[in-house]
N, C-alpha and C positions, 0 to 999 in steps of 0.2 A: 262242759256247761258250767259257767260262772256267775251267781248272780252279783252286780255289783254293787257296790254300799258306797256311798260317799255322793256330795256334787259337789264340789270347788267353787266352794261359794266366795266373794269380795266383803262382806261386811263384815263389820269388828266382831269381835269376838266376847264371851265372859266366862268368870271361871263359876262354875254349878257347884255346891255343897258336894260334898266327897274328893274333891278334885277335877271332873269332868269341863269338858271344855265343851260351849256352847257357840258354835257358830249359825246364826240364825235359825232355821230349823232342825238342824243337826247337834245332837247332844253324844259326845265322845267321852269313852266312860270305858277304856280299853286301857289292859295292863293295870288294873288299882287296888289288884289284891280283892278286888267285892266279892263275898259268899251272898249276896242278896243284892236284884234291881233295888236302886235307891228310892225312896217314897218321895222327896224332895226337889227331884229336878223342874228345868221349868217346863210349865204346862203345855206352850205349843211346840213339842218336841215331836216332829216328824219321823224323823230318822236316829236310832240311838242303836249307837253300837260297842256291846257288849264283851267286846270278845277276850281273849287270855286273861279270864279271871279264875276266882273258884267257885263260882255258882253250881252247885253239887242237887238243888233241884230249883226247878223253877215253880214257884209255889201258887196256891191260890189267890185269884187277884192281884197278882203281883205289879200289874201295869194295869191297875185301876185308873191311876192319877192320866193316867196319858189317853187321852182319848184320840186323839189326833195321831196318833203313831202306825204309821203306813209300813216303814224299812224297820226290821228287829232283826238286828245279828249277835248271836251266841255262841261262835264259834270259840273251841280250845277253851273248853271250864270243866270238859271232864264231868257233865253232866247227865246223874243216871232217870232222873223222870221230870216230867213236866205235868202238874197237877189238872186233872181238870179242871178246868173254869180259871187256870190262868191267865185266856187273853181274853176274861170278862172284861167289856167296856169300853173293846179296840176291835170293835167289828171290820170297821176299812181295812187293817193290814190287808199289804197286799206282799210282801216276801220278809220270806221268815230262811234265815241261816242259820241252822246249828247243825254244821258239822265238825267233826271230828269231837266227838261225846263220847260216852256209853249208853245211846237209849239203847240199847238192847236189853240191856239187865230189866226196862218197866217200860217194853214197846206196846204195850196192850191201853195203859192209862194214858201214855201219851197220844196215841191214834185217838182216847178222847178227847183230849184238849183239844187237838190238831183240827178235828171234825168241827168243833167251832167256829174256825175261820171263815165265813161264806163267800168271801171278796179274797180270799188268798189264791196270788197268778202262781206267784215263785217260791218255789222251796228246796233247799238245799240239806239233802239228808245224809252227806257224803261222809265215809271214816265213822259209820256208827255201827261196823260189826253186824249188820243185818243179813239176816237170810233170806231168802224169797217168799220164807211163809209168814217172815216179820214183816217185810215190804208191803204183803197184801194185805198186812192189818192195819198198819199206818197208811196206805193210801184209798181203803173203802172207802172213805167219807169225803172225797174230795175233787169233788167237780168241778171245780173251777181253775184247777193247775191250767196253766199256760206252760211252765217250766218245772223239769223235775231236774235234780242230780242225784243218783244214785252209786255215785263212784266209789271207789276203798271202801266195799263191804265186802262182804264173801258169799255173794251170791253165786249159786251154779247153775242151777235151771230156772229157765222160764217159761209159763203157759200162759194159757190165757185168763187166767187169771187173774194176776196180780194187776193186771195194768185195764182191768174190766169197767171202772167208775172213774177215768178221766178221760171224755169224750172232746176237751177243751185243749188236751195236749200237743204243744207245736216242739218242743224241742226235750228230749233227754237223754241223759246223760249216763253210762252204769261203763265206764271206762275201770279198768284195774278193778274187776271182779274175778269170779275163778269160773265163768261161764262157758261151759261144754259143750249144752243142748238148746234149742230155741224152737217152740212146738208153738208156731199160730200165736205167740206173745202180742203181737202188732195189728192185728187185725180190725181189732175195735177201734184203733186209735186213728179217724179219718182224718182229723187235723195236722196230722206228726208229717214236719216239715225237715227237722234236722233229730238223726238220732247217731250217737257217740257208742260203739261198742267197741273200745281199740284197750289194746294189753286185756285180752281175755286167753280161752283156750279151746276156741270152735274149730274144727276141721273142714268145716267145708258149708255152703248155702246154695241151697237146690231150692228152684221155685223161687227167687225172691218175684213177691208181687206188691210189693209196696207202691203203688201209681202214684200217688199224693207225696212220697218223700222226694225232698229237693240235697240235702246232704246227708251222705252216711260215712261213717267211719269206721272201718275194722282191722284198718293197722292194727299188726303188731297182736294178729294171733298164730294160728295152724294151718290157716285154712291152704286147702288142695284144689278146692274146687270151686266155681263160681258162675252158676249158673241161672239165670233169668227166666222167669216162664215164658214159652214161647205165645205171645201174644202181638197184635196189634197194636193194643191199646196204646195209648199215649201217654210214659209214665214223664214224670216232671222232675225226674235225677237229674242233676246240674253238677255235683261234684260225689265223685267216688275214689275210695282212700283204699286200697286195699294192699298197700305197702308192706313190707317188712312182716309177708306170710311165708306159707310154702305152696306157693299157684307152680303148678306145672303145666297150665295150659295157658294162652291166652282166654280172658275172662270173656261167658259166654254173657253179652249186652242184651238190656230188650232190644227188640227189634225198632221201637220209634222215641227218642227219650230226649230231652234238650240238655246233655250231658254237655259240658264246655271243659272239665277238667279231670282227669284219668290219672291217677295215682298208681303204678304197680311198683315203686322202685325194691329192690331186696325180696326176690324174690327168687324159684326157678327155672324160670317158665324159658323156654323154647318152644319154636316150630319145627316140624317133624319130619314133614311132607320130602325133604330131601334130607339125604345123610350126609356127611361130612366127605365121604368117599365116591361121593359121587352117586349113589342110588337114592332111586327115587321110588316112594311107598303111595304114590297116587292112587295108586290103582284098584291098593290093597283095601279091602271088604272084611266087616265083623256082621256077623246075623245074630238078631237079636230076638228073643222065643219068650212070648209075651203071652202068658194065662191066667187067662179069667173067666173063673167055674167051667163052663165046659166049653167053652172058646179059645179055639188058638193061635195068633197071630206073627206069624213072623216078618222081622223088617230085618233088612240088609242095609245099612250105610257106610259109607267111605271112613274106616277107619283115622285119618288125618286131612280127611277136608279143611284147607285152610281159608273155606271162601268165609267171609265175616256179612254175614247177613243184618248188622245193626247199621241201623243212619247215625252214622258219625257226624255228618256236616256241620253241626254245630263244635263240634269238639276244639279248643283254643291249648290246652296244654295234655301231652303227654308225656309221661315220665316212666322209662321203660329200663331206668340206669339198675345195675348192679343186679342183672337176671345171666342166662345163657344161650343167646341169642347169637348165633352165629350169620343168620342171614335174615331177611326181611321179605315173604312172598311177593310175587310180583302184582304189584298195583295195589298194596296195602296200601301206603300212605295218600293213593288216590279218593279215598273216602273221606280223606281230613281234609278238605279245601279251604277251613276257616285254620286250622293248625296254623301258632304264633310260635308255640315253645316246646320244643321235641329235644327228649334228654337220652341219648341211645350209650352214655358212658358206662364206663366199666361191666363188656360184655363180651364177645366172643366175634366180632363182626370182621372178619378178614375183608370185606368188600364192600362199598358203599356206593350205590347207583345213582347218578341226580339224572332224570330222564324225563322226557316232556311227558309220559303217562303220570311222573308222581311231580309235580307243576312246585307244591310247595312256594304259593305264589305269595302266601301270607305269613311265611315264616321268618320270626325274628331273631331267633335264638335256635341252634342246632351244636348238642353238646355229644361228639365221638367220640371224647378222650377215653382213654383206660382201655381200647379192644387192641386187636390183633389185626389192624388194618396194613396192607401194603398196599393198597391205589384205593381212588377216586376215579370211579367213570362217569363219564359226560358223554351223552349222543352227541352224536357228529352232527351239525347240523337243526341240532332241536330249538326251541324255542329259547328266551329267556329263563336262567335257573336262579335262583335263590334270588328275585327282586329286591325283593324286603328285607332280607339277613343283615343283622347288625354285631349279633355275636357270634363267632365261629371257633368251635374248639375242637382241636385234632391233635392235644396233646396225648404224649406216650404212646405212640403207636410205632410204627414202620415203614413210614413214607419218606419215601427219598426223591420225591418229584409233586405236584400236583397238576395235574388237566391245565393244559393250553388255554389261556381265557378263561380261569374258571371265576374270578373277582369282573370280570369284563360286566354284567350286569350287577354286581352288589352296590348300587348306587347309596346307599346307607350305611353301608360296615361302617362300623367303630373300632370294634375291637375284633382281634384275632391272637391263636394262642397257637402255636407251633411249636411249643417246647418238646425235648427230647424224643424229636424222631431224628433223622440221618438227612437233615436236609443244607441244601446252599441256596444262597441269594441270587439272584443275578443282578448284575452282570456276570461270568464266570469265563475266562477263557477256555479256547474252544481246544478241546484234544483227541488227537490226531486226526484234525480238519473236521472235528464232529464237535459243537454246544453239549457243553457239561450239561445235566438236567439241573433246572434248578427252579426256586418261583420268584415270580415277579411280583412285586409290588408296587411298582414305580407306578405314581399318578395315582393312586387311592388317596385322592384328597378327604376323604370323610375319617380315613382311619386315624383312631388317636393313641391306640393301644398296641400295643405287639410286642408278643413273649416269644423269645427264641432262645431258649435256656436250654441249654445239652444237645444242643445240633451239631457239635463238632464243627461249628463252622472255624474258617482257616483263613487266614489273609485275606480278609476283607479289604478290598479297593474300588476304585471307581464311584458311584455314587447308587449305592442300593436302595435310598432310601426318597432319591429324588422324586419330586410331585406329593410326595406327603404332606399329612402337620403332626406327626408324633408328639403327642407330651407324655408319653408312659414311653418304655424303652425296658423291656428285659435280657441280659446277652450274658445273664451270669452261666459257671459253667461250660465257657468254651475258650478252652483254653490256650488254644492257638490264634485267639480271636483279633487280638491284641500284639501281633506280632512289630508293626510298626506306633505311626503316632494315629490321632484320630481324625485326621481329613475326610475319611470318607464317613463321617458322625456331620462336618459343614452342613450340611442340606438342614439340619433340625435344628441349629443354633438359637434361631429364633423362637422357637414351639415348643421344643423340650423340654418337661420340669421335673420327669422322676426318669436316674438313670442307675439299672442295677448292673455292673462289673464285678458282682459275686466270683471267685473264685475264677478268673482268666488269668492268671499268673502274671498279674501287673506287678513288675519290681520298679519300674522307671521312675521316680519320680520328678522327672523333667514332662510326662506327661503335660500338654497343655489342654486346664480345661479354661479358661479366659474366655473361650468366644461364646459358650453357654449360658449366658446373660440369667435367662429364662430360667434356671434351674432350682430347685426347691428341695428336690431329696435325690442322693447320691448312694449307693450301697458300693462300699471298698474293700467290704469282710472276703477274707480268704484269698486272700495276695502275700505278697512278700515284699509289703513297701516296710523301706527301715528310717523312713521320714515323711510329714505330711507335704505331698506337694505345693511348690509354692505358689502357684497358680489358684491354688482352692481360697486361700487368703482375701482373694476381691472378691468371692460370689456371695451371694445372699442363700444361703442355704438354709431350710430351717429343719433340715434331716437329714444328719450325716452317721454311717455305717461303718467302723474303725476297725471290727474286731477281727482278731484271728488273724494278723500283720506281725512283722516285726519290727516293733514301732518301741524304740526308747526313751523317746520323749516327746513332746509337740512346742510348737514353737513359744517360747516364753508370750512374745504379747500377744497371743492368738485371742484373750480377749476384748483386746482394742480392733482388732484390726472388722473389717466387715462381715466374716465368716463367723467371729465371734459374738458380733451385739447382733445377729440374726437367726441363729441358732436357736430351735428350741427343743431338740430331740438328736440326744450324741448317746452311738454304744462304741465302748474303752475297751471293751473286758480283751483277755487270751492275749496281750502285747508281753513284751517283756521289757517291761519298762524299768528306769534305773531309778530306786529308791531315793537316790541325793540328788536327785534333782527334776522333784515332784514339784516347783513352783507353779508350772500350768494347772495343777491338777487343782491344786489350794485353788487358784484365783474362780479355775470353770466351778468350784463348789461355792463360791459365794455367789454367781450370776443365780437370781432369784428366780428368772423365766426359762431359764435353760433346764431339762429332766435327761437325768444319765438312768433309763430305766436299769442299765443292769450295774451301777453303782459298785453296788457290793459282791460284787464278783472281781471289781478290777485291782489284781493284784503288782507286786513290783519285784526284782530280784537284788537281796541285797546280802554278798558272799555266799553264793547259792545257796540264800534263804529263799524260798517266795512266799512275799508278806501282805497282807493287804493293806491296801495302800489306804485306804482311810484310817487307818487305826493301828499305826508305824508307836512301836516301844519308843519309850525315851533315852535307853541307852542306843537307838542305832539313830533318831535324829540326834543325838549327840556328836554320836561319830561322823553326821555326814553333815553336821554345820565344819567339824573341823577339815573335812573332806575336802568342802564347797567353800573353805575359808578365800579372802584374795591371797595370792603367791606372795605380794610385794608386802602385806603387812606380816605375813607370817615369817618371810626372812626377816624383816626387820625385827619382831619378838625376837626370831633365835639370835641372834648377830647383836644384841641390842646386850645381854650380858657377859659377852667376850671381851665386846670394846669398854662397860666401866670396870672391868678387872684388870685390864690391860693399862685403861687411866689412872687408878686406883695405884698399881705396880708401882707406875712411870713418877707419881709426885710422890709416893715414899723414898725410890731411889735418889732423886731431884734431892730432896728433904739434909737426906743421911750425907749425903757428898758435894753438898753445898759449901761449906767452910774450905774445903780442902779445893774445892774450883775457884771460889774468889780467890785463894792466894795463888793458883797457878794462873790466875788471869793479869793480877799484878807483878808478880813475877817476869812474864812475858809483854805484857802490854805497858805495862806503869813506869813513868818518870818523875823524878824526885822533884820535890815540890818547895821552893825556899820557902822560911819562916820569916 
């Protein structure tokens, strides 16, 4: 229970005396270091909010000036009293925030201040170390709450007391208290519409008779037990949280309630009525010996009767995930006719029945991942099952087949999650004159999703995925998946936009992905490519997945080409990439729209060093400009001082044995010359 401060107002703004900022009737006055409401703000200030300051008390008169001031927030100032007669002359306020204080240290003066409010609906008392006998002193005087918070104190018990003079109360809040016991607390409060008891330490609630509550919350305590008075009456529960307790039974419901949403997820609960081996406790009887003064009554009933005497019919979500639920009695889910979203994951369910007694006609969503399933059965012959199902999840289980026709009515599926059970696609060739088991999909033109991640599937051919429109695609994780090229992927070229090939021992990179026009994000992480295929070059990708490859470079102008200026989301990391010749890597860090989330992780290997590649020493780009030098100019440096020592030789020797050559050339050549 939050009250909220603020309204998002559009007119300009000013700035108030001490720094606070004024936007029309909101005056912001939070974080300014103030020991004291300022005297000076402006007059028609509605709403002023106070909070992470040092306001150490809130004094007399202190918000004189403000008549007009409805919303006062004081929260984080570490305040230990509020004086009487502090909200002299702001009779309207209507919510008041000061939590996380210390009124505990002066709760007796502040309950008088507080009593002055006549018009206050909302009050937020949360994080002020209160106890239940401080609570009932600060809330005597207060009739007119609509909203309490009571949360992060250290309350432990409650009676009926403390909560005796607010007959006005629709919602409260006492979450993250250390509350035990609950004796008749509620009962004066016919108003109370939503109340918040979640991270407490209650074991169990016997008798709830709450008629008038519409939400309750008690997530995230002890509780064992949950039981409702057994009544007629017509209670007005719409949503019940009882998550992440320790229920070992299914929760016992009123008998008539407009419940739509059932919370038990994290829990313990099983049914009992059958044992895992096979025996059955139907039959079994406890007598129960009932005295009062000289009257003795004994009742006999069905130790594990699992008949559920509550009207469900309104009921739209159940969340039954992360209990131990091995089976489901027969004709449960016949009570839920309106049931949209039934979450039966992470449980113990070896078997799952879709039968024309549980219709499931309005069901959108049906989540069995995480149990111990080996089939799905389907009556032979029943009606339409799952009409309405749009998301189907039967991840992690141990299905190696599913029911003949069992998508034949899901004329709405979207999405579907088959990852890591033992399954194949069909088509499949037939052995030994007998159809592999496998599932169809062929012709679910509504589906756009489907995970088939750790299915072991193998030599995919044919066309599995004809009559679809896929634009999601998961097939990471199978490792033989990928045995040739992608033809039988043709059918999705057009529709496909997200394809994961996680970890299928892709090394090819003649791979053609060209004809995927459509495509938008690619996951390549966990292969053994030692180049980016050159195919990927022309797609328009704006999420591409690199890591964990053996990848030494990428192609120098991979930022020109289309893969490059489309790109907005590339992961590098786990390559073993070659230090001297990081040019790709330089030009993708200047593309300003492109984000390499994992950046600084991508390293290089340079003389089996491995270095990070953003942040390479200057003695090893040294060595790898001389590395990365061209060939033709470095011969030429080396060979360039040979040959002027060699010229250098050649015109000294020239030089020295000149004289002695002209006279051997006249000598040989020359004839005498008359005078």
């Amino acid at each position: 229970l939050a009250v909220g401060w603020g309204n998002g107002v559009d007119a300009a703004w000013a700035m108030s005396p001490g720094g606070c900022e004024h936007v029309q009737s909101t005056t912001d006055c939070r974080r300014k270091w103030l020991s004291s409401v300022p005297g000076n703000l402006q007059g028609d200030t509605e709403e002023l909010l106070l909070d992470d300051n040092t306001i150490l008390v809130l004094g007399h008169a202190s918000l004189l000036s403000y008549h007009q001031l409805k919303h006062l927030s004081l929260t984080k100032n570490r305040m230990e009293l509020i004086e009487p007669g502090a909200f002299l002359g702001i009779q309207g306020l209507h919510a008041l925030s000061v939590a996380d204080n210390l009124l505990f240290t002066n709760y007796s003066l502040t309950a008088a201040a507080l009593s002055a409010l006549p018009a206050l609906r909302m009050l937020n008392l949360a994080g002020n170390q209160l106890t239940e006998d401080m609570a009932s002193v600060l809330l005597s005087n207060l009739s007119s709450l609509e909203s309490l918070s009571m949360a992060r104190n250290v309350i432990m018990r409650l009676d009926s007391s403390i909560f005796t003079n607010l007959p006005q109360l629709l919602e409260l809040n006492l979450e993250r208290n250390y509350i035990f016991e609950i004796d008749q607390a509620f009962e004066g409060l016919q108003r109370l519409q939503r109340l918040n008891i979640a991270y407490n330490y209650m074991t169990c609630i016997v008798d709830f008779n709450l008629t008038q509550l519409r939400v309750l919350n008690v997530s995230y305590n002890m509780i064992e037990w949950f039981l409702a008075l057994e009544s007629d009456d017509l209670f007005e529960l719409e949503v019940l949280d009882l998550s992440h307790n320790q229920l070992l039974f299914f929760p016992v419901l009123p008998r008539q309630s407009k419940l739509h949403s059932l919370l038990l997820k994290d829990n313990e609960m099983s049914f009992y009525q059958l044992l895992p081996n096979g025996t059955s406790l139907e039959n079994v009887t406890v007598q129960f010996l009932l005295i009062d003064g000289n009257s003795t009554n004994i009742t006999t009933v069905k130790l594990w009767d699992e008949v559920c005497y509550s009207n469900l019919s309104s009921l739209r979500l159940l969340d039954m995930s992360q209990n131990q639920f091995w089976y489901l009695p027969e004709g449960f889910l016949a009570k839920m006719p309106a049931l949209t979203h039934l979450k039966l994951n992470q449980n113990c369910l070896e078997t799952f029945h879709l039968s024309e007694r549980d219709p499931l006609g309005m069901l959108t969503e049906l989540d069995l991942s995480q149990n111990l399933l080996t089939e799905l059965w389907e009556d032979v012959g029943a009606g339409p099952t799952l009409p309405s199902l749009q998301l189907f999840n039967l991840s992690t289980n141990m299905l190696r087949a599913l029911p003949d026709g069992v998508f034949a009515h899901t004329k709405q599926i979207t999405t579907v999650d088959l990852s890591h059970n033992r399954l194949d696609l069909c088509p499949r060739p037939a052995v030994a004159g007998r159809s592999a088991p496998c599932v169809d999909i062929r012709g679910l033109a509504t589906l756009t999703r489907l995970s088939l991640a750790g299915c072991g599937l193998r030599d995919l051919g044919g066309h599995p995925f004809r009559g679809t429109a896929l634009t999601h695609l998961d097939l990471s994780d199978n490792r033989e998946a990928l045995s040739g090229d992608l033809g039988w992927l043709r059918d999705l070229a057009a529709t496909l936009q997200v394809l994961s090939l996680r970890n299928t021992n892709l090394s090819s990179t003649t791979v053609d992905f060209s004809a995927f026009r459509s495509l938008v994000g690619l996951d390549l992480s966990g292969n053994t490519l030692t180049a980016l295929p050159a195919s990927l070059g022309a797609l328009k990708l704006r999420s591409l997945d690199l890591r964990d490859n053996c990848l030494e470079a990428l192609p120098a102008d991979v930022v020109w080409r289309p893969l490059g200026r489309s790109l907005q989301e590339l992961y590098l990391s786990r390559n073993p990439y070659n230090c001297c010749t990081l040019g790709w890597w330089e030009a993708l860090r200047r593309v300003e729209r492109l984000r390499v989330p994992d950046g600084r992780e991508v390293t290089c290997d340079y003389d089996s060093q491995r270095l990070s590649a953003g942040a390479l020493p200057e003695p090893v780009l040294r060595d790898c400009r001389w590395r990365t030098a061209d060939m033709a100019l470095l011969y030429l440096v080396l060979a360039l001082p040979t040959c002027l020592t060699l010229l250098v030789a050649f015109t000294v020797v020239f030089l020295m044995l000149k004289p002695k050559l002209l006279q051997m050339v006249k000598r040989r050549c020359g004839v005498s010359s008359p005078y």
